[in-house]
Structure formats: structure tokens, C-alpha cells
N, C-alpha and C positions, 0 to 999 in steps of 0.2 A: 283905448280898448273898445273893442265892439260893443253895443248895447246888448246888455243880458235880459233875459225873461227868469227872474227869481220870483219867489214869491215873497211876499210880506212875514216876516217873523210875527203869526200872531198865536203867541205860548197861550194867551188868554184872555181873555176881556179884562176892565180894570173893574168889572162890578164884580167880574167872579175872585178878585185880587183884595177883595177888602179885607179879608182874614188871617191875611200874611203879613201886608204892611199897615205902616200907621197913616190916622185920620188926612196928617198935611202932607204928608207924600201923595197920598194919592188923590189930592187935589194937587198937586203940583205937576203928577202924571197927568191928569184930567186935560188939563189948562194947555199942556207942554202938545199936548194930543190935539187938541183943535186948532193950536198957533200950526201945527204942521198940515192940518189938513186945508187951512187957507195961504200956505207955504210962504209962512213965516218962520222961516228954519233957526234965526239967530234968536230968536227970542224965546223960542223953544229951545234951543241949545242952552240959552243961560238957566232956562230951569230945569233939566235937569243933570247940568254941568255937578251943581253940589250933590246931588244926589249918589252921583256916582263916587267924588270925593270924599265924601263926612261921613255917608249910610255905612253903618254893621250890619244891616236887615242885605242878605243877598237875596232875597228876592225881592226885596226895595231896588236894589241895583240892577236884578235883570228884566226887570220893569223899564225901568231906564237906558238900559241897552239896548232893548228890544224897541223903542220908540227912536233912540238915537240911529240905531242900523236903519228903520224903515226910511227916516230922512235920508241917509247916504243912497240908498237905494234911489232913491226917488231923481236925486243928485247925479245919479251913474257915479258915484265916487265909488271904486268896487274894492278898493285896498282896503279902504277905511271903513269899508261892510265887512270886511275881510279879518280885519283887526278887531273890529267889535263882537264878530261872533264869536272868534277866539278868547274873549274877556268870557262871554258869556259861559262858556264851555268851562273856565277856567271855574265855575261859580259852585258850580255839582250840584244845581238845582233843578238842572231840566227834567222831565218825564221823557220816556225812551220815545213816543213819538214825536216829539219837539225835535228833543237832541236829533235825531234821524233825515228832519227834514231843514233843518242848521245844516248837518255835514252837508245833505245834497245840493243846499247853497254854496256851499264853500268850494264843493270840488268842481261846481262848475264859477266859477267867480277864479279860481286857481288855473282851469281849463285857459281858460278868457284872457286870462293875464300870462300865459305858458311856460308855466307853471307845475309842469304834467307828473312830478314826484307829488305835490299836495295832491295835487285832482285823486292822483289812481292812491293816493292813502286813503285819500277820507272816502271815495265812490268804493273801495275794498269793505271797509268798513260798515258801510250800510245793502253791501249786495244782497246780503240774507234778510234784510229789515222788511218786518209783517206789517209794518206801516208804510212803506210805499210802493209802488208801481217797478218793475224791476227794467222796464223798458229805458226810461231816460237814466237810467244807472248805467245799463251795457250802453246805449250813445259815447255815456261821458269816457266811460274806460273804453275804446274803442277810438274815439275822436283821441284822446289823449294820449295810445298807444302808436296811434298812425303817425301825428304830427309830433310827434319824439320820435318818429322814423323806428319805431318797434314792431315794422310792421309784421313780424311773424307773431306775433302775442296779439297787435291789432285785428287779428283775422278771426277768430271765432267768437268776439266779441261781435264784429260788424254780422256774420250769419246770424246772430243771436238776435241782431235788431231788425234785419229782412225777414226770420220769420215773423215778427209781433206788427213794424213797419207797416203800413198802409202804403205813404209814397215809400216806394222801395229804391227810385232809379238810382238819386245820389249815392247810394248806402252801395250798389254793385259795381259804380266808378269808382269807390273809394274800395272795394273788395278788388276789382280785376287789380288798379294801380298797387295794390297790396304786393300781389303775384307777381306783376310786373316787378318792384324794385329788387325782391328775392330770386327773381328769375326763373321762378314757377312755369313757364310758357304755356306746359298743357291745361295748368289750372286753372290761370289768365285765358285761353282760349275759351276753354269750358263756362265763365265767364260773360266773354263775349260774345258766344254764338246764341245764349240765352237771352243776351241782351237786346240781340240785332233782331231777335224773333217779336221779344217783347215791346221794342221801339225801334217799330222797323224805319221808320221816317228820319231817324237823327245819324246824318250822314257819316260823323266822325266816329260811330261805334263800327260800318260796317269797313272803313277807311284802316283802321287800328286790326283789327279781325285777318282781315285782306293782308299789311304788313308782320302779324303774327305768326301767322301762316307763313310766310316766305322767312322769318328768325328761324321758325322751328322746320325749316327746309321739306315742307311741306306745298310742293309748286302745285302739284294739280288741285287741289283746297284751294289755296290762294286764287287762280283764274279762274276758278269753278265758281268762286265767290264775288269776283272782281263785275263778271259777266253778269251776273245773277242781280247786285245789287244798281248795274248798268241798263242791263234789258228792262226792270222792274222800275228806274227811275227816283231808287232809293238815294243813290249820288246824284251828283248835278254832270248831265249827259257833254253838257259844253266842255265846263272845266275839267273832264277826265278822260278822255275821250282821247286824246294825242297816248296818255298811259295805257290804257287798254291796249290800244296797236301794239304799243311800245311791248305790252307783256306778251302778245299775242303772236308778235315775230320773235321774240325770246325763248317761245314755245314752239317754232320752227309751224305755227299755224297762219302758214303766210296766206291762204286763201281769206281765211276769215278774218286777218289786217286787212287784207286790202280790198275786199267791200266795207269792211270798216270804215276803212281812210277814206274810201271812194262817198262815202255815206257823210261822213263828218266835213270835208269839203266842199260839198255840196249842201249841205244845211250853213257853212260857215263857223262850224264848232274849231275849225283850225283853218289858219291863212294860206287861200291860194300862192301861194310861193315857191322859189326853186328847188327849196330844201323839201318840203314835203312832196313837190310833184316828184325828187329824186325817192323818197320812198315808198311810193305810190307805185312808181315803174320797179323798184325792184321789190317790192311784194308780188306787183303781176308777174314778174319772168321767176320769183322763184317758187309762186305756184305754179308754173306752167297755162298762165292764163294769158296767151299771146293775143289772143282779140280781143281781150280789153287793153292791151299794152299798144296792139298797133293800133286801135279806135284813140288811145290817148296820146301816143306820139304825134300822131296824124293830124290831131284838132287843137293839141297845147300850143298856147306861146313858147310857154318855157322849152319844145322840144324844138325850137329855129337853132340848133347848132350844132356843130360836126359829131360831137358824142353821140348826142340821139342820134342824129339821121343817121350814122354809122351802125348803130345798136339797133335803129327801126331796119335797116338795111342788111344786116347779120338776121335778123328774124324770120324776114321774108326767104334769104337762102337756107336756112334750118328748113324755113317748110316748103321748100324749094319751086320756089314764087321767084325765080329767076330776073325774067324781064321788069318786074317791080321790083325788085333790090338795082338792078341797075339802072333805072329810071329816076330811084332816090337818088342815088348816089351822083349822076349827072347834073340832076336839077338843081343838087344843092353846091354853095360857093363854098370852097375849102379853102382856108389859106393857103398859098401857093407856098412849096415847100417843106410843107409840115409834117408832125407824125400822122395826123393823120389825113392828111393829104394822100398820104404812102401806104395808110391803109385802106383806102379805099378804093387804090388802085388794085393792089393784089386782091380786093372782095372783087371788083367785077371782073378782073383778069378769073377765079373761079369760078365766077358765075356765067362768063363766056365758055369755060371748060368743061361748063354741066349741060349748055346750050348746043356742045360739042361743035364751034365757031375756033378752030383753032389757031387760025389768024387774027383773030380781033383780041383771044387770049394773049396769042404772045406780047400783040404792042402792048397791054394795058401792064404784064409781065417787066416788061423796059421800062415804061415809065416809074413802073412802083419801084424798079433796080437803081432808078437815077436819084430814086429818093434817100440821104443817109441812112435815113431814121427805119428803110425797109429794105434797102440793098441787099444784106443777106439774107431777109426771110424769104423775097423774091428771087432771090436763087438757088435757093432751097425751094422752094414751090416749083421752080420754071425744071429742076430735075428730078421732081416725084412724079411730073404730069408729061416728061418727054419732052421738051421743049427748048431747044439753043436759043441763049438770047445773048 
């Protein structure tokens, strides 16, 4: 069991105890009290073992109980604090603020051991009590409600302790987690947006907030919050930074992925590679940003093959940059045969047709026809543009 913070059962002093019991007992307590406090436990035990067994005087006995529990305590043995206190209660001798601060031991000594039917008895039973402090009461019923997964009964116990609370943060991780298990969303939100204000530096509240927001299919919150905690440097810019794109073209906000990408690439927050330079280029073409598309075709390793220079070469006819789509398309090695071997004859067989060159059109026409993989698109082309091949 975890080490408890209890206090010491002290009902009384033993001078103020002279008048209850007799002369050897309370030399027997005396004795039993100093062997403990040089923790000599056994030899304490044995005096006052009889005391508890022989004595008729019950406050001879809670005398002795009360020294007996402080040893367990001292001990961390918390059953056998646990068990003692219960003698003692059994005795009907305590004064209501005694007894009052016995239960508050018990119910957290109960907590401790999980235990959460004794804890929320005996923390019930002293909620109203003029003798103590009503703060560590709501804790206990609150921690005891939560961790018996009660957590709709553990929720306005836990507000109860945030208002008194000094450190509040734990106390609103254990309120949002509350919402969360019942599936509270908006009041778990409400929660979290308070939290992320209050500690803005602790990454995983603004990370949870961000996922909350996309539960409760709430998408412009969510990126609004994603960006915020991104731009701000509330998350780690490295490690989040592939997600942002990610949500960013999910959001069809292909311009602002792909300075993103463009940005994070270049710092090295994500690896130069085939797979990101593939989303890189299709961020620029489906924001319409062709000059950074052809600046990147242009200068990548990764664009040395027939895809790009076919897609850098489709670009340049969209903006009818003629003589440079058919100057890629030459320069670069295509496998012989291929599909797209086949399509890049029919591009510059087009691109001689927009050059209005209609002999250089039709052979490039033939060739793309001899190709399988373009035989009929190429003749279907060679008869929209007038052309016998």
C-alpha cells in the first residue's frame, strides 16, 4: 500500500489521563510511550499487550490502543491501524472530536487499501463534522468515487476540491477523465479549453483538446486549435508537423500544407523522401501553385522519372509552354515501349498541334498508335485534330 500521511491518534496526553485510569497503568502507558518513541515496538507491544487483554477500565484500553495504532502507523502496517481504530470505536469512549478525526483516518487508510465502500462510510459520516476541515473529506469521497469508476458521483466532489484546491491541475485531469469515461464530450471540452489556457506549456492537454474536438465532429475547432497550439509552439513543432499537413489537406487547405511541407522539409521536421516529395507535389498542383511545382520538379532528385517529367510536362502544356513540355519530354529516357513511353508521345504529338506543326504532330501521332498501352487514345486524338495516320 502506498505510504499514507495520517496523523497520530492523540485523544490525550497521559497526564491529562490520570483520572480515568489507575496509578500502574499509566505507568505502563508511560514506559510503553518512550520504548515507542526510541522504536522499540516489541517491547512496547508487550506492555501494553495485557492492558488491552485483563483492563475493565475502557479508557485504560483506549489508552492503549491509541499508542498501539501510533506504532502501526509509524510501521506503515495500515490494516492493523485499521483494525485498532475499529477496537477503539468499539469502546464508546471517544469525544466527538477524536472519534471524527479516527474516521478521517480510517477512510483514508480504507481509500489506500481500495477499499472505497469503508472510505465513502466513514468520509460520509464526518462530512458535516465542526471539527475538521471539509477539504481533505471531499478529496477522499471524490478519489474514492473516481477509482471505483463512479465517476458520475466522483464529479462534484472533485469541483468541490478545485474550488478550496490551491494545486488545482491534478484535480481537473481527474474532472475532464471523469466526462471523458461517461462521455460527457462537451463538458470534457469545457474542461480542457480551461486547462490548455491555464497550462498552456503541457502538450498533452492541448493534443487531447485537438482529438476532442474531431469525437465531437467538430473539425474547424479542432484545426483552429491544432494551428494555434503549432504556430504558438505549445506542441513539439518536429514531432507534429507531418499531422498538421495531414489535417490540413483533409481540410482541402492544400495551399497551407504545402508551405507547410515545404517549411518542415526544409527545417528537417520530416524526411526528404519519395513519399513526402509525392505529397508535396500534390499539394502544389492541387492548390494550383505550378511554380513551385515546376521549381520542384525541376531541382528534385526524386523527380528523375517518367511520372514527373510526364506530370512536369503536362504542366508546362496546361500553361501552354509548348516548346518546354516538348524539350522535357525529349530529354528525358523513357522505357521503350511503355505506358508511358505512349504517353508522351501523344503529349508532344498535342503540343506540335498547338505549335500548329502538323507534320511533326502526325509522326509523334504514329508512334504513340504503335504503342499498345496508347493505340486507341492515339487514334482517337489523330480523329478529333483531323489527322490520317
Amino acid at each position: 500500500m502506498k505510504k499514507l500521511l495520517l496523523c497520530f491518534l492523540l485523544i490525550s496526553t497521559l497526564l491529562n489521563a490520570k483520572s480515568t485510569i489507575s496509578q500502574k497503568v499509566f505507568k505502563q502507558l508511560q514506559e510503553a510511550q518512550k520504548l515507542s518513541e526510541k522504536k522499540l515496538f516489541k517491547e512496547a507491544f508487550l506492555l501494553l499487550e495485557p492492558i488491552i487483554k485483563t483492563s475493565h477500565n475502557n479508557y485504560e484500553k483506549m489508552y492503549a490502543y491509541q499508542n498501539l495504532a501510533n506504532i502501526y502507523i509509524t510501521k506503515e502496517e495500515y490494516k492493523k491501524v485499521a483494525t485498532t481504530y475499529l477496537n477503539i470505536i468499539e469502546l464508546a469512549v471517544l469525544k466527538e472530536k477524536n472519534l471524527d478525526q479516527l474516521k478521517k483516518n480510517l477512510s483514508q487508510i480504507y481509500l489506500g487499501d481500495a477499499l472505497y465502500k469503508k472510505s465513502l462510510k466513514y468520509s460520509f459520516e464526518i462530512i458535516n463534522s465542526k471539527h475538521l476541515k471539509k477539504l481533505p473529506i471531499n478529496k477522499n469521497i471524490a478519489m474514492a468515487y473516481y477509482y471505483d469508476e463512479k465517476y458520475k458521483k466522483s464529479i462534484p466532489f472533485i469541483k468541490n476540491v478545485i474550488k478550496e484546491e490551491k494545486r488545482k491541475e491534478s484535480w481537473y485531469r481527474m474532472l475532464y477523465s471523469s466526462y471523458v469515461q461517461i462521455k460527457d464530450y462537451k463538458a470534457a471540452i469545457s474542461v480542457l479549453e480551461h486547462m490548455t489556457l491555464a497550462y498552456s506549456k503541457k502538450e498533452s492537454y492541448w493534443l487531447q483538446l485537438i482529438s476532442l474536438y474531431q469525437i465531437n465532429k467538430q473539425d474547424k475547432k479542432s484545426l483552429a486549435t491544432l494551428e494555434l497550439a503549432y504556430n504558438k509552439k505549445y506542441i513539439n513543432q518536429k514531432k507534429h508537423s507531418f499531422y498538421l499537413v495531414s489535417v490540413l489537406l483533409q481540410n482541402e487547405l492544400y495551399h497551407k500544407a504545402s508551405l507547410l511541407m515545404q517549411e518542415t522539409m526544409k527545417k528537417g521536421f520530416v524526411e526528404k523522401n519519395k513519399k513526402n516529395f509525392d505529397l508535396l507535389i500534390a499539394s502544389y498542383l492541387n492548390a494550383k501553385n505550378y511554380k513551385s511545382a515546376i521549381k520542384a520538379l525541376n531541382t528534385s532528385p526524386f523527380a528523375h522519372n517518367s511520372k514527373y517529367q510526364l506530370m512536369l510536362a503536362n504542366i508546362y502544356y496546361n500553361k501552354e509552354n509548348y516548346k518546354t513540355a516538348i524539350k522535357v519530354l525529349k530529354h528525358y529516357k523513357f522505357k521503350k515501349g511503355s505506358a508511358k513511353d505512349g504517353q508522351r508521345y501523344s503529349l508532344i504529338a498535342l503540343c506540335f498541334h498547338e505549335l500548329h506543326d502538323k507534320k511533326a504532330s502526325k509522326n509523334y501521332l504514329i508512334k504513340a498508335a504503335s504503342n499498345k498501352y496508347q493505340k486507341k487514345r492515339a487514334q482517337y486524338l489523330a480523329k478529333s485534330l483531323g489527322i490520317k495516320i
